[in-house]
Each structure stands twice: as structure tokens, then as C-alpha cells.
C-alpha positions as CSV (number, residue, x, y, z in Angstrom):
1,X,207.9,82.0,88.7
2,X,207.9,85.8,88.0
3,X,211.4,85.3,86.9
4,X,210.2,82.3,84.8
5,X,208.1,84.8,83.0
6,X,210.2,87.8,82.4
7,X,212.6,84.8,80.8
8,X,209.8,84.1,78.0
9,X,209.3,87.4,77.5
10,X,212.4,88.5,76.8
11,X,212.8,85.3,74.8
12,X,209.4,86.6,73.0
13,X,210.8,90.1,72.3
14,X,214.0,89.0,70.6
15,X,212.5,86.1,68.8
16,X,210.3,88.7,67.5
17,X,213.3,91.6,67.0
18,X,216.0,88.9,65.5
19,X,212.1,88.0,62.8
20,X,211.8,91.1,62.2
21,X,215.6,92.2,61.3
22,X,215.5,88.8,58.8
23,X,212.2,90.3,57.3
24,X,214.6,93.8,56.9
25,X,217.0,92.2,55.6
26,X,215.6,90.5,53.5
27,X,213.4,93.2,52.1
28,X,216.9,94.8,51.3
29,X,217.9,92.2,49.1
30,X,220.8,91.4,51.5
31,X,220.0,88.0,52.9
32,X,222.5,85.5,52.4
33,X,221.6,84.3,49.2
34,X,223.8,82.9,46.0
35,X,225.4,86.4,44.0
36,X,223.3,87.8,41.6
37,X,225.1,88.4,38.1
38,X,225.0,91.7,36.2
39,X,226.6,90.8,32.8
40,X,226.7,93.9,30.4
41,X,228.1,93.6,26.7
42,X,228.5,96.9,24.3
43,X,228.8,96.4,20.6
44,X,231.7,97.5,18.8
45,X,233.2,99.9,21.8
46,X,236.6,101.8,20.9
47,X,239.0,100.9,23.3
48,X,240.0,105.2,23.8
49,X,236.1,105.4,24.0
50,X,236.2,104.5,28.0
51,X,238.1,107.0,30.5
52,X,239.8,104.5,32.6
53,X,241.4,103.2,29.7
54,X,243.3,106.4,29.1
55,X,240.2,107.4,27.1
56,X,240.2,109.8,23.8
57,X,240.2,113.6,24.8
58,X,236.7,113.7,23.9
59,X,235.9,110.8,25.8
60,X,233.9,111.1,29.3
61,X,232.9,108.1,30.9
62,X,231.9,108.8,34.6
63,X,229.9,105.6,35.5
64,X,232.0,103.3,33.3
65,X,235.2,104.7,35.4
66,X,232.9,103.6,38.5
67,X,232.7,100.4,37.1
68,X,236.4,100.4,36.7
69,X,236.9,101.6,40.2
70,X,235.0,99.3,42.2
71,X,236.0,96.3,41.3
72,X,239.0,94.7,38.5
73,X,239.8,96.7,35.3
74,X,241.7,94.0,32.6
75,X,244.6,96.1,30.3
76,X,245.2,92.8,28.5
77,X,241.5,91.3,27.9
78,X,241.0,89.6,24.5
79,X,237.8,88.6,22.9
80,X,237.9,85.4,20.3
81,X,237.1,87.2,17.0
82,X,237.0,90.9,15.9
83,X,233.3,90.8,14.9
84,X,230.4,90.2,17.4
85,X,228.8,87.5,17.1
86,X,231.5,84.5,16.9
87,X,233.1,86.2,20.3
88,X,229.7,86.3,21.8
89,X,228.9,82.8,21.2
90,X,232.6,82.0,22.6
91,X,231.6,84.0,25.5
92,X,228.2,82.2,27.3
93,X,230.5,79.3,25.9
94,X,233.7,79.3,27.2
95,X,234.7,77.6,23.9
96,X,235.9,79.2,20.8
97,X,233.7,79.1,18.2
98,X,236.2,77.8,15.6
99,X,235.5,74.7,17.4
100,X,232.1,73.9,15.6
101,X,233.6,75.7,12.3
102,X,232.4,79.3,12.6
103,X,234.9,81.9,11.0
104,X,233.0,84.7,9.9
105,X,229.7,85.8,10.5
106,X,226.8,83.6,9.6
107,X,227.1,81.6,13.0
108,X,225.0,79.1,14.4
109,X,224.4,78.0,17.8
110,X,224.8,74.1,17.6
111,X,222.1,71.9,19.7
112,X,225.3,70.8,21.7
113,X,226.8,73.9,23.0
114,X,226.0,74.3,26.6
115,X,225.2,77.9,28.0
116,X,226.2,80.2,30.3
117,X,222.4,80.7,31.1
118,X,221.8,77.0,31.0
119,X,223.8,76.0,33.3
120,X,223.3,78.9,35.9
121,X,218.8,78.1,35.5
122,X,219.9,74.4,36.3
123,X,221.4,75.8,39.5
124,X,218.5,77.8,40.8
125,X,219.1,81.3,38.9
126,X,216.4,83.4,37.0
127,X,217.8,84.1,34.0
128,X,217.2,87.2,31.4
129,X,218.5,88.2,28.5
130,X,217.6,92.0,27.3
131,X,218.8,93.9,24.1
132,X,221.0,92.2,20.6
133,X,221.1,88.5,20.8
134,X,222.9,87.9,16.9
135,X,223.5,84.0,17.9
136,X,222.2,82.7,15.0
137,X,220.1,84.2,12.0
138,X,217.1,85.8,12.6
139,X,214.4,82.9,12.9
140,X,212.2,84.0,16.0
141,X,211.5,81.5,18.9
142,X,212.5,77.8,18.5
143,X,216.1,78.5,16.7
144,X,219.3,77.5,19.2
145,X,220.2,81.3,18.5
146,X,217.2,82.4,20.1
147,X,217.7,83.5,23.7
148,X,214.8,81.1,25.1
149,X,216.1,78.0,23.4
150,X,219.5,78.3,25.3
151,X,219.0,78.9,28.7
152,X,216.9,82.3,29.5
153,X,213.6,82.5,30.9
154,X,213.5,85.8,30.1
155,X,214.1,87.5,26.8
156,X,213.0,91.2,25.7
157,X,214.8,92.3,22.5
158,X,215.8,91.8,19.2
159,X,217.6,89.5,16.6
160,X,220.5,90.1,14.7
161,X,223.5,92.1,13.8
162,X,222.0,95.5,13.7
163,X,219.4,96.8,15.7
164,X,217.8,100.3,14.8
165,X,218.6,102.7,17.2
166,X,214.6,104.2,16.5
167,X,211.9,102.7,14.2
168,X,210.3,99.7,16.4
169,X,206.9,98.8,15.1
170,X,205.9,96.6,12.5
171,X,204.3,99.1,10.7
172,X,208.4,100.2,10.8
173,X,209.1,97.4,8.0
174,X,206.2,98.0,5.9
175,X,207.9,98.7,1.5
176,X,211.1,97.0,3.1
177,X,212.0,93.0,2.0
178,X,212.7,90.9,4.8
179,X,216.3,90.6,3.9
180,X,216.6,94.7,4.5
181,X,214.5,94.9,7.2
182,X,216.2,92.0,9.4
183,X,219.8,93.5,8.1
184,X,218.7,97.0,9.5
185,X,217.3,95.6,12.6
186,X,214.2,97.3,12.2
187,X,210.8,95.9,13.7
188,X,209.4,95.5,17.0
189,X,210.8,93.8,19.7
190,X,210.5,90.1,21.2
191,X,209.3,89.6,24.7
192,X,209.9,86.3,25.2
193,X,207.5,84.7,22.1
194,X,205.1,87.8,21.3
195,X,206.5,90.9,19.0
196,X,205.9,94.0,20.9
197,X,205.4,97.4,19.3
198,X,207.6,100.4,20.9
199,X,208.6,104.1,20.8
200,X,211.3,105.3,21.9
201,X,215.7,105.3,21.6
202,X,217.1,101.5,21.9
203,X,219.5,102.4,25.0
204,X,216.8,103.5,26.7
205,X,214.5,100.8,26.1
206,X,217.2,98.4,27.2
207,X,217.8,99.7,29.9
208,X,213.7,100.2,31.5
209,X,213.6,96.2,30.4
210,X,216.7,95.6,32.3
211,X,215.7,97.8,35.2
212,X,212.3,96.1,35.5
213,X,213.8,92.7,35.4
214,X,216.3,94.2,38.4
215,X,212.7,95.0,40.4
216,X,211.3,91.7,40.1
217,X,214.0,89.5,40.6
218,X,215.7,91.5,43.3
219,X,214.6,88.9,45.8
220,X,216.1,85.7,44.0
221,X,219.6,84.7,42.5
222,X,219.4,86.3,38.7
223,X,221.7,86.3,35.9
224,X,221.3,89.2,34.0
225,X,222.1,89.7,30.8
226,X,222.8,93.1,29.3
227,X,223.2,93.5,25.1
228,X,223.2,96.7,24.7
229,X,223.4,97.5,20.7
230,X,224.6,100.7,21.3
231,X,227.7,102.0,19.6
232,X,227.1,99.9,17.0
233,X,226.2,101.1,13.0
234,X,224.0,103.4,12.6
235,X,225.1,105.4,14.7
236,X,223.7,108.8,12.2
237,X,220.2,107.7,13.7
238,X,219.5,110.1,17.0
239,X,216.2,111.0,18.5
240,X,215.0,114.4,17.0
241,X,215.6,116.0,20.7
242,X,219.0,114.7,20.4
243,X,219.5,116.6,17.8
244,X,218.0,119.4,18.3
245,X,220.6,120.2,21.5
246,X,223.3,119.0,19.6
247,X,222.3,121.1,16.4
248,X,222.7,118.3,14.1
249,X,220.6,117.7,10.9
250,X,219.3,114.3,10.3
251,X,220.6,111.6,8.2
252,X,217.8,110.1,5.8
253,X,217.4,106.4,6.6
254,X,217.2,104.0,3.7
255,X,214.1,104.5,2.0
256,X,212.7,100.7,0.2
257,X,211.4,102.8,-2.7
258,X,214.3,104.1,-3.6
259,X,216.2,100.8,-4.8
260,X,217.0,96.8,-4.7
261,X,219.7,95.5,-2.6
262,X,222.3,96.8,-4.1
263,X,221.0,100.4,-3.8
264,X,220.6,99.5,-0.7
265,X,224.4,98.7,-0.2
266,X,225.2,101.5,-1.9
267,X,223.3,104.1,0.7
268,X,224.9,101.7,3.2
269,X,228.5,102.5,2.2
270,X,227.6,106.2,1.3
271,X,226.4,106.3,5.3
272,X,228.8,105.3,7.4
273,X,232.1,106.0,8.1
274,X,233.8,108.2,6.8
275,X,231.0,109.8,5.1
276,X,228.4,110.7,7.9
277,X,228.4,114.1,8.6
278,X,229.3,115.0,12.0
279,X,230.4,111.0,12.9
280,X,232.4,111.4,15.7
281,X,229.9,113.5,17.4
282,X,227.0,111.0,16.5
283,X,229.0,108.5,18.2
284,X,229.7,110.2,21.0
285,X,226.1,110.5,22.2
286,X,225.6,107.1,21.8
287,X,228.2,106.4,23.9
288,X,227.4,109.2,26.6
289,X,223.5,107.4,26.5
290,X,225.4,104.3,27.2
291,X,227.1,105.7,30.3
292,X,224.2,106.9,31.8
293,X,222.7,103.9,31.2
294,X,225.5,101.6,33.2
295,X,224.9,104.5,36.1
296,X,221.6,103.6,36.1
297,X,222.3,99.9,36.8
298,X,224.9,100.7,39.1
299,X,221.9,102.7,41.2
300,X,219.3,99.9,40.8
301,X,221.5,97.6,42.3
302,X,222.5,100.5,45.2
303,X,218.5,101.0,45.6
304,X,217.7,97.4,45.9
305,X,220.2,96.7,48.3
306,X,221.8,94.0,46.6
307,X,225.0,95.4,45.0
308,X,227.1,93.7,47.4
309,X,226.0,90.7,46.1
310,X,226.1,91.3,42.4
311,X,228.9,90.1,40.2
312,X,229.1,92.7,37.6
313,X,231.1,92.5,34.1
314,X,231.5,94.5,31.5
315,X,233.0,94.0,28.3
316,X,232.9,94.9,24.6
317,X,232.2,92.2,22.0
318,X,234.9,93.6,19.8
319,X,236.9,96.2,18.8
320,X,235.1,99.7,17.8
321,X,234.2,100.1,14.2
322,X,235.9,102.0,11.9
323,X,232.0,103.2,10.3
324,X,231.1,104.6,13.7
325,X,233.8,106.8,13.9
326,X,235.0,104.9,17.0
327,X,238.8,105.3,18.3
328,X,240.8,102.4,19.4
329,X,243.5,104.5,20.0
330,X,246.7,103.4,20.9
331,X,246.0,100.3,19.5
332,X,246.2,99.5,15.8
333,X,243.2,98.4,13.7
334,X,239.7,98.2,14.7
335,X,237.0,96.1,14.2
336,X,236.7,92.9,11.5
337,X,240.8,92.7,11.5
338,X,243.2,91.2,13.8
339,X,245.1,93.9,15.0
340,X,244.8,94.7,18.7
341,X,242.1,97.4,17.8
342,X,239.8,94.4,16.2
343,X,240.3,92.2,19.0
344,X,241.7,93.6,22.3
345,X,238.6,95.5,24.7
346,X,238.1,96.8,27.8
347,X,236.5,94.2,30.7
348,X,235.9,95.0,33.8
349,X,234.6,92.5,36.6
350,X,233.8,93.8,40.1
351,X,232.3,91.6,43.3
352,X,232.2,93.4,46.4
353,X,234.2,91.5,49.1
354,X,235.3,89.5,47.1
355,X,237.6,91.0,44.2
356,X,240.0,93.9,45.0
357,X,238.8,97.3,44.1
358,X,240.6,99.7,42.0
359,X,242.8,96.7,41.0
360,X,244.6,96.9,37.4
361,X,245.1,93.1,36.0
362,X,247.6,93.1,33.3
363,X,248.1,89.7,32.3
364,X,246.7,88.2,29.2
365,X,242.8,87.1,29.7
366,X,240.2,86.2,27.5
367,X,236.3,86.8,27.4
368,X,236.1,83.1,27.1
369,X,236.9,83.1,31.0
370,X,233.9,84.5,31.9
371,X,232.5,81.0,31.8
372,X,234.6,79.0,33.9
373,X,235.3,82.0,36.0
374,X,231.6,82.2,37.1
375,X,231.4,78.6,37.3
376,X,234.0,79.0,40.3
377,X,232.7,82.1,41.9
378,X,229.4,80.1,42.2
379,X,230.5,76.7,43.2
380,X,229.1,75.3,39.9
381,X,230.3,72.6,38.2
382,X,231.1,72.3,34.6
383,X,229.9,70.3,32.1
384,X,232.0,68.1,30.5
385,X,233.2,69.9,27.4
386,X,236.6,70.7,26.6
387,X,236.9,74.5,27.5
388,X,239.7,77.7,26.2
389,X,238.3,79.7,28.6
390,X,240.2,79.4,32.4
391,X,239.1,80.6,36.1
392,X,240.3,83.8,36.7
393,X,239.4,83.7,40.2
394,X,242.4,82.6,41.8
395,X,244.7,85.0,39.2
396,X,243.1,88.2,40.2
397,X,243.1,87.6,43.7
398,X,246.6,87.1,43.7
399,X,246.6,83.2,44.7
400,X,248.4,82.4,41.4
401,X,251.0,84.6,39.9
402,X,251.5,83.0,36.5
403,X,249.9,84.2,33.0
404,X,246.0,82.6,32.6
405,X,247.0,82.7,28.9
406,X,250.4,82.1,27.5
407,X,249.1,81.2,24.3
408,X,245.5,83.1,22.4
409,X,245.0,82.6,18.8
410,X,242.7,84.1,16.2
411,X,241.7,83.2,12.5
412,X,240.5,86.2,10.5
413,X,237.6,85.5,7.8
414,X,239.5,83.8,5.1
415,X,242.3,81.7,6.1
416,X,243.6,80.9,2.7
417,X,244.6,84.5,2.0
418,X,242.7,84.4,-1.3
419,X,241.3,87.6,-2.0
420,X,237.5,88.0,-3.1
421,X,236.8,88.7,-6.6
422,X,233.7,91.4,-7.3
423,X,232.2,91.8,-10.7
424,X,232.3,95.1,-9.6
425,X,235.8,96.6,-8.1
426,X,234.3,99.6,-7.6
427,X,230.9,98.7,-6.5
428,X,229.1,98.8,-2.9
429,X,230.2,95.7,-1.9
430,X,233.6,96.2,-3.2
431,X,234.0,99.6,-1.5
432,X,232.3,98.1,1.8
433,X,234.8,95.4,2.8
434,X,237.8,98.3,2.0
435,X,236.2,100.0,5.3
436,X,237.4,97.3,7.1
437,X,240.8,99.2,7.0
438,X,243.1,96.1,6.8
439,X,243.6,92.3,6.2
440,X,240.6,90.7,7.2
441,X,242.6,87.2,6.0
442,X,245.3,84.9,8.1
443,X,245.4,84.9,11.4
444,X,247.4,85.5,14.8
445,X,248.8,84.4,17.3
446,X,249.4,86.0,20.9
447,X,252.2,84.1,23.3
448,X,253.3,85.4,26.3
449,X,254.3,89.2,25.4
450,X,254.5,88.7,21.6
451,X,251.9,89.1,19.0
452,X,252.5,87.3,15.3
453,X,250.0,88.4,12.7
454,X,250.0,86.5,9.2
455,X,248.6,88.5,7.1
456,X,247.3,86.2,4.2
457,X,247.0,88.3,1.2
458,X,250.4,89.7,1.2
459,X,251.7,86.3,3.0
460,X,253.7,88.2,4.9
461,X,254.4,88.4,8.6
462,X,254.2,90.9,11.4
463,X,256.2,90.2,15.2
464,X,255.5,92.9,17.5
465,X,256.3,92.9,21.5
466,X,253.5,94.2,22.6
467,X,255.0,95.2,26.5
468,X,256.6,97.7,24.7
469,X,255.0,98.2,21.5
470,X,251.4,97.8,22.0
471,X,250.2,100.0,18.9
472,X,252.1,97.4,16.5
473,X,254.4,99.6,15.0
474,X,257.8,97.8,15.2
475,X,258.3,94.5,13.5
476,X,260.6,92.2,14.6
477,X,259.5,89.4,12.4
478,X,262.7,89.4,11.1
479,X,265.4,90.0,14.1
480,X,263.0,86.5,15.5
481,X,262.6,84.0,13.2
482,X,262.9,81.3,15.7
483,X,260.3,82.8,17.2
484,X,258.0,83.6,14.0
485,X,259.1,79.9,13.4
486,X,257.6,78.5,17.1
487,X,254.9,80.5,17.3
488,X,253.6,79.7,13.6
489,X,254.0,75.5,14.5
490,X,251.5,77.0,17.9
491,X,248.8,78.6,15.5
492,X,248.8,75.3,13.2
493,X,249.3,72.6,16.2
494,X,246.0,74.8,17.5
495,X,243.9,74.6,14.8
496,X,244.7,71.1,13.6
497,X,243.4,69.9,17.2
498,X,240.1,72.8,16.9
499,X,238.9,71.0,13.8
500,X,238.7,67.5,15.2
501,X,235.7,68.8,16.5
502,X,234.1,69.9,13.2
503,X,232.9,66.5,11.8
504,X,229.8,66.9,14.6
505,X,228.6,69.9,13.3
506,X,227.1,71.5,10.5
507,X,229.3,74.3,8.8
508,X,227.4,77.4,8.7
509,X,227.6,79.9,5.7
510,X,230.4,82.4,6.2
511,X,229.1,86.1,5.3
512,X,227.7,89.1,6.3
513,X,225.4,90.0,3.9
């Protein structure tokens, strides 16, 4: 009997140690639970403006390099356009946006498009968005380019190409028209459906929201979504502290009294690259904010006990901006053209026990992937759309050897070649699309280790193998012409098939202003 009784109790006590060790564990944010996913984009990032890419000599990125180090850094990664919001949309798509006829910006999320966040909150995951949407125009809740009508349950930020980097209040927009106000991203933010008035620097508003949102969903599978607008223009706006340790003088904003629109542009082009005074440096404390930032995430998810099971990626939207003062070095071009500066980023994708660490992927991949690739880590199934994006998972783990992408193609803002005509050639408008430091027409192709850019207005065309010529230098266009030849019939076999899809949607306006 006594032994009996010294059997329950010791059947007591580890009942109650094995409860309380769950309760531990669980507190920690390490019960066996489906991965939570960290997804953080920057805006217009240089591809020298990140260490562990071989970084600018000004360049020091220590928690980005973390980033790099723990988990799969991609030396090949493409996005699907060199301007941010058509490669975003392709991104939570897995599709590329040429698909439902979007070229330029002045995209629209069609009803149809299915989600990354949609289909990971019809699996169980919370899902938050904080920081630049710019899926759509700027319409406020109900539009398909606003974060609530696609899939988060969570939204805290703003609309929009541009999103000032300071003024945050209504009050903020007050003398301004609409038209300027949205274009400068001024305003207060959106939390879910109310505006919200805030102080404060954008980077580190983004990153409390996205912090909080860490705290309270710690405990439950989240997909976290991290737009941070930061390097993007204008980059001349930095806190007055900022500053003040940097001994910089301030940049005067656009003032509404001053002019109409095309003052406005005016100020615009007279602003950015290469006329702001001390650009480089501007840029680089954007992009030092930004690292500290991505350290802080790194830590919350240390803190919380749950960064070994968080999927984390990173990656650039596009290429950095040549009116940042970005460097894309050694690639050539930058953002809005098709050169490997405009399109070509860094990505980075780390999953403790899972992926390798420290492992450099050099095969060609896509931010499309993303998609698909998540779909697989999660034991999700897709939806039934025809997708460009593949599932990187059994690439990077070494399972399959061969090249995700033999064949990537891009079509630049005008694909006839035709060049615009300006009442003005010297005016704002004129000047601001010479910034874009190259073609913006034609197109390209990538297959296997060869790049072919047409470049429309000259309707000529570049061949470069980029193994051993990845700054485009060396055209080989015509020592190949078989290949010029095969890889032209690729582009146009392509995007014959991509616009069988446009007669079920609604062509949005393609322009920027």
C-alpha cells in the first residue's frame, strides 16, 4: 500500500514538473507551434549599401551582416521590375505583375489576385502589415491596394510611393492639395481604419509598431510584415538631432505657398540627387537607422524566445535610386532601368534548423519565390493560379542542384521604344525622367548566365555574361547572334503567353506623377 502511494506521488510530482516545463515553454514562445514569419522589405536599397554584399567603403551594416550570417544570403536574387510597387505586388503574389497589365507605376491590385497574407490568415496565422503599402493608389480602407482588403488583420502605416520621413499629422497637410500631399507622403498614419496623428522619425515608428505587434503575437503563428520606407526619396529630411551630430543644415521641404504643381516638380528635381547638399551622407543615416532597426527585430525575436521558429527575409524592392545618392556598385544602373543596378538586390532568408547558416546561394532566384517557397516551408497549399515564382526550399538545401530560374524576363516602362515628347525639354518633368540615368524603355531578358537588354530607344542590343562580367561592361551581342537571336524569340514567346491573361482585367494608368 505504502508503495502504492509513493507510486501516485511520484506520478503527482512529475505530472506537475512535465505542466509546469510546458507552461515554461510555452511562456518562451518555444512550444511546438507552426514558424512565425518575419518578412522585412527596404525601399530602394543600393546593392554596395549592405556589408555582406562586399558593401561600399562607407558602408557598415552590422545587423544586416547578422542577417546574412545566420541563415542564406542570395548573390543572384532578382526582383520583377526596377521600381517598387509592380515587384511588390509580384512579391505577396508569386506572379508577375505584367500578368494583369501593369508596366509602370500606377498599379492596381486586381479583386482576383490571391495574397501572401490571405492565404497564410486562412491557415491559422495573424497577419500584420506595418510601414509603405504602395499597392494601389492612395484611397484609404476598402481599395484591394489597401493592406486590410488583402489579407492583414493588422495594418499600421501609410499609402503610397513616398512616405515622409517626419511631418505626420493632419495638421502636416494643411495649404498642400491632395495630389502633393499624397505624392509626398505626408499625413498621419492608418491603424487599421482610423488616421492616427504621430511625432517622431518614420524608421523608428515602424519599427515600435512592428515591435509591439512582435509582443502580442509572440504566443501565436504571425506573419509579419515589415515596409520599411527608409532609403527611399527624401532622403535630405533628418530629425533636427540628427543633424545637429552630423553638422548638417536642413533642406527646406516644399512649401504649398510657394507654387502649383509644376513648381512643385521643379523643387522636386532641384532636391534630389545630385543636387542635395551632403546626399551621400543623408543617405547613409537613413541606412545606419535602418540597421539598427533590423537589430532590434533580431533581439525581439531573441527576447521572446521565438527566433528559432521565425522565418526571417529580407530583401529590397528594387535597385537603389540614383536621387538618394545610393550605390549599386559593381552593378550597372540603378533604379527605374533594367540594368542589374535597377533590378538585381540583396535577399536574405534565414530559418534556424532548417536552412544552412552562413550559406551563399548563387543561382538565379527571384523575389517572386517567396510565395511558393513559404507555401512549402509551411505545408500550405497553393491556390490554383498559374505562378513564376518556384520553391526554393529544396534548392537551397542542396536536394536539387539545377538553376530555379533558367529563364527571368523584365519589360521596362514603355515597350515600344517611343520616346516621350514634353512641351518643355527643359522643364521639371523633362529633367526628372533624365535622373533615371538610362533607358527606361525595352526590356530584358536573363537565361542561364547571359543577360540581353533591348534597349528601345536606340533599338539596339546589349549581351553580357554576367559570370564574368557582372557590371555589364562587355557586349557580346555581336560575337552571339544565335544567342541574341534565341533569347529575343524567349522574351516574345513570354510575353505573348503573359497577356492572355489581360482580357480579365482592367489596365491601370501607367505613370508616376
Amino acid at each position: 500500500m505504502n508503495s502504492l502511494k509513493s507510486i501516485l506521488k511520484l506520478g503527482i510530482v512529475l505530472f506537475a514538473v512535465f505542466t509546469l516545463a510546458a507552461c515554461s515553454i510555452h511562456k518562451k514562445g518555444k512550444i511546438n507551434k507552426k514558424p512565425n514569419i518575419l518578412f522585412i522589405i527596404t525601399d530602394d536599397q543600393g546593392y554596395a549599401d549592405y556589408s555582406a554584399y562586399g558593401g561600399a567603403p562607407d558602408v557598415h551594416t552590422p545587423h544586416l551582416d547578422n542577417l546574412a550570417k545566420n541563415g542564406v544570403r542570395f548573390t543572384n536574387a532578382y526582383v520583377s521590375m526596377s521600381v517598387c510597387s509592380p515587384s511588390r505586388m509580384a512579391m505577396l503574389t508569386g506572379r508577375q505583375q505584367q500578368r494583369w497589365g501593369v508596366y509602370n507605376y500606377g498599379a492596381n491590385f486586381p479583386d482576383s489576385e490571391i495574397t501572401l497574407a490571405e492565404q497564410l490568415k486562412a491557415n491559422g496565422y495573424q497577419t500584420g502589415m506595418v510601414g509603405k503599402t504602395h499597392y494601389g493608389p492612395v484611397t484609404g480602407p476598402g481599395h484591394k491596394g489597401f493592406p486590410t482588403s488583402h489579407g492583414f488583420d493588422y495594418f499600421f502605416g501609410k499609402e503610397g510611393g513616398t512616405m515622409d520621413y517626419i511631418r505626420h499629422k493632419a495638421s502636416d497637410r494643411e495649404g498642400f492639395t491632395t495630389k502633393m500631399a499624397n505624392h509626398l507622403g505626408i499625413g498621419p498614419f492608418w491603424n487599421n481604419d482610423e488616421q492616427v496623428d504621430l511625432e517622431g522619425y518614420s524608421t523608428d515608428i515602424i519599427l515600435d509598431k512592428s515591435l509591439q505587434y512582435i509582443d502580442d503575437n509572440k504566443d501565436n503563428p504571425f506573419f509579419l510584415m515589415v515596409s520599411f520606407n527608409a532609403v527611399h526619396l527624401f532622403t535630405h529630411q533628418i530629425p533636427e538631432d540628427g543633424l545637429k551630430t552630423m553638422g548638417l543644415n536642413i533642406v527646406p521641404d516644399w512649401a504649398p505657398a510657394t507654387g502649383d504643381w509644376d513648381a512643385y516638380l521643379e523643387w522636386y528635381v532641384n532636391t534630389v540627387g545630385p543636387n542635395t547638399p551632403e546626399g551621400r551622407p543623408r543617405y547613409l543615416y537613413h541606412l545606419n537607422k535602418l540597421d539598427n532597426a533590423i537589430g532590434a527585430l533580431s533581439n525581439k525575436l531573441k527576447e521572446s524566445g521565438i527566433e528559432d521558429n521565425t522565418i526571417v527575409l529580407f530583401i529590397s524592392d528594387n535597385g537603389g535610386s540614383p536621387r538618394t545618392y545610393a550605390d549599386n556598385s559593381p552593378l550597372k544602373g540603378n533604379k527605374y532601368i533594367l540594368e542589374e543596378g535597377g533590378i538585381r538586390v540583396p535577399f536574405v532568408m534565414s530559418w534556424p534548423n532548417h536552412l544552412p547558416e552562413g550559406h551563399v546561394y548563387k543561382q538565379t532566384v527571384s523575389g517572386m519565390d517567396i510565395y511558393p517557397t513559404l507555401h512549402a516551408a509551411l505545408n500550405i497549399n497553393l491556390p490554383e493560379k498559374k505562378l513564376d515564382g518556384k520553391n526554393l526550399m529544396p534548392y537551397i538545401t542542396g536536394k536539387n542542384q539545377n538553376n530555379p530560374h533558367e529563364w527571368l524576363f523584365w519589360t521596362g516602362f514603355h515597350l515600344t521604344g517611343e520616346p516621350l515628347v514634353y512641351g518643355d525639354p527643359n522643364g521639371a518633368l523633362a529633367r526628372h525622367d533624365r535622373t533615371y540615368n538610362g533607358d527606361n524603355t525595352g526590356w530584358a531578358v536573363r537565361f542561364q548566365n547571359w543577360k540581353l537588354r533591348y534597349q528601345g530607344r536606340s533599338d539596339t542590343y546589349e549581351l553580357y555574361n554576367l559570370d564574368t562580367d557582372i557590371s555589364e561592361k562587355n557586349n557580346l551581342a555581336d560575337q552571339h547572334p544565335e544567342l541574341v537571336k534565341k533569347m529575343t524569340k524567349g522574351f516574345f514567346d513570354w510575353h505573348e503567353e503573359i497577356k492572355k491573361d489581360h482580357k480579365n482585367y482592367q489596365l491601370p494608368e501607367s505613370s508616376e506623377f
